[in-house]
Phi, psi and omega in degrees: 000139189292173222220139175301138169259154160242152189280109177323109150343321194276347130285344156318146183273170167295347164244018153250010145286323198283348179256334198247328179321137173059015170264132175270100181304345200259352187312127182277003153277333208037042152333124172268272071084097173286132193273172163261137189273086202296324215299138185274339183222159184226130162327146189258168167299159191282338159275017180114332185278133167244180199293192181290324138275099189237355166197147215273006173272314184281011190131127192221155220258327174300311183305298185301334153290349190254327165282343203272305238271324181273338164315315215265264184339328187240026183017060166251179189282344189186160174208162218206108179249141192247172190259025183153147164294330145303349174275336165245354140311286191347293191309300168294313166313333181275349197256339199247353190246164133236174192305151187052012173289160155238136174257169169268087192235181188314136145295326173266061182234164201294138217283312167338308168254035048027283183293329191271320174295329199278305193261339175237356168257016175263021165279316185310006214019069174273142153267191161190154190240118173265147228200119124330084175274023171281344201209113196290338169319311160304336163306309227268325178319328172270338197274116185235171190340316192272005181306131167245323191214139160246127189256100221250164150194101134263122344309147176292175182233112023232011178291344205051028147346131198247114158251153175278131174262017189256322166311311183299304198287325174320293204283328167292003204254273213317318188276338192055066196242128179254121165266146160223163182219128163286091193261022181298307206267010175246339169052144179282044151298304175283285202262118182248075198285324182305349182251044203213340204128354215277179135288311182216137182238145191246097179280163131247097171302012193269340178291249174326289191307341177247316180087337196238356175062048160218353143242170185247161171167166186203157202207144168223142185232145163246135174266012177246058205277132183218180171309330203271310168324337178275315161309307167282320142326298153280346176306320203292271187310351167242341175251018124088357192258068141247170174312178182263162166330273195301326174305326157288338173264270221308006175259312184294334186261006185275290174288025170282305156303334197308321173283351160292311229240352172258026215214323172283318188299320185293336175253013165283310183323302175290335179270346171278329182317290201304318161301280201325314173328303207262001183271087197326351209243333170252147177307286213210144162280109164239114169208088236276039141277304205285142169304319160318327166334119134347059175108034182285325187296332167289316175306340218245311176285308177264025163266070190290090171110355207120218203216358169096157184233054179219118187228142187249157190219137171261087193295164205253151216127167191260178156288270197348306166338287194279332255226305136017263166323292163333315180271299200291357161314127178252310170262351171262126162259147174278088161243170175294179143086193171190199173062000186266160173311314207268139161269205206167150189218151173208134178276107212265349159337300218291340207234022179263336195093219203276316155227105202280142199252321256225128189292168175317304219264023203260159194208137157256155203218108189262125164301149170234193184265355169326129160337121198293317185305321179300295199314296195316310174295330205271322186282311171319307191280336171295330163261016164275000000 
């Protein structure tokens, strides 16, 4: 008999990493389930020395499984899993600016990072240029001596705007500019900004990667190990805003599902876009599906398998109108967030904060796995 070969993770498809990546086949219990790992502290070797854990802020057997397996997924050299998707901008932010940098980030970007360069990195006195990345040009407009990072989110939030990410990372190479792409909503099912060029990629694991709108969590993949990777390890373990055990097992068994449950969503998506498309009472689609799309051919070229299942609808109308709309919605809950099995709708004016971007009439719209046909009648009566 020929002697077992074993097969390179790294030849695996995405959905035997996403069920087997970061399982300790040697665990001497033989748990098919990795259990959780409550404990805050781990015992030293009887001479003193210690094991591979010793206090669960610096590293927990969940944590560390739950990164090798999204490192694997999004296929970079490490991930760094965090206690929000704002805990891990932060984090790249603080390892990647220094005092007087400037950054680049979306006109259309999630108010939250937004919020965080304008109010806690203007003590570094950071500037920053909110920039249409729909057109590169507008990039190239902007870049100056003190540029440190251009921060991309394709599709955008919540207009879904497309930028090209292989153009942008070309011109942050030439500049010696460190790119990253906040990559939640095409998740590397679709979309592989570290195989395009990027430097760093940004989950908020509370979306996709969890599916259930029951964990918070936040995740950065290097497509590298450098000083700065080295930096961002340690920052994770000394400044402490990580997940929990159990927020790590629920994640870690969350993305076991993940390449099933995004593929159904993503084609509920095209087919409510394309309903929506035909309805007189909404304005405008916005979805990088649709040939109508803003920048679909791009979306079309680094968009692989699909186009994602979070679509925004402009309603004909006032706020009261859309809002309306909104409330008479059944199977659609009017809520935050996105990426869960539930679908969801949300008036994102309301919910931007001090400065809202996003028009009165605007509606985001998160897909679920629900029957289309249900979804589709749930949109008909409501706008009846």
């Amino acid at each position: 008999m020929a002697p077992e070969q074993e097969i390179s993770i790294d030849k695996w498809h995405i959905q035997t990493i996403a069920v087997h990546a970061g399982y300790n086949s040697e665990s001497k219990e033989g748990d098919i389930m990795q259990p959780i790992h409550l404990s805050t502290t781990f015992q030293r070797n009887q001479d003193g020395t210690l094991n591979e854990f010793i206090y669960s802020r610096s590293g927990n057997p969940n944590r560390d499984a739950v990164e090798t397996k999204i490192a694997a997924i999004e296929g970079g050299a490490e991930a760094f899993a965090f206690s929000s998707g704002m805990a891990a901008i932060n984090a790249l932010f603080e390892n990647v600016l220094e005092p007087g940098s400037h950054i680049i980030i979306p006109d259309d970007c999630y108010h939250g990072t937004r919020n965080l360069v304008d109010k806690f990195f203007r003590r570094w006195k950071v500037d920053f240029s909110e920039v249409d990345m729909t057109e590169i040009k507008n990039v190239l407009a902007v870049i100056k001596p003190a540029t440190k990072l251009i921060w991309m989110e394709t599709p955008s939030n919540p207009q879904l705007k497309i930028c090209d990410i292989t153009a942008l990372a070309t011109i942050a190479n030439q500049h010696k500019i460190t790119i990253a792409c906040d990559n939640t909503f095409a998740t590397p099912l679709f979309q592989k900004p570290l195989d395009m060029g990027v430097d760093y990629v940004m989950h908020s694991s509370t979306k996709f990667f969890s599916g259930h709108s029951d964990v918070l969590g936040g995740v950065l993949v290097v497509k590298e190990k450098t000083t700065v990777s080295e930096r961002l390890r340690e920052y994770q373990q000394i400044a402490g805003a990580v997940p929990s055990p159990f927020d790590c097992w629920l994640l870690n068994r969350s993305l076991s599902t993940f390449p099933i449950r995004v593929p159904l969503q993503c084609s509920n998506a095209m087919a409510l876009a394309q309903h929506l498309l035909q309805q007189n009472k909404i304005e405008k689609v916005f979805y990088p599906g649709l040939p109508s799309h803003l920048n679909h051919s791009i979306a079309a070229k680094q968009m692989k398998g699909g186009f994602g299942s979070i679509l925004s609808i402009l309603v004909k109308g006032n706020k009261e109108d859309t809002l309306h709309f909104a409330g008479r919605l059944k199977i659609f809950k009017h809520a935050t967030s996105l990426g869960g099995v539930e679908s969801l709708v949300e008036h994102r004016r309301t919910a931007e904060g001090a400065h809202p971007i996003s028009p009165d009439n605007l509606l985001r719209i998160s897909v679920g796995i629900e029957h289309i046909d249900d979804l589709l009648n749930d949109i008909s009566q409501a706008l009846e």
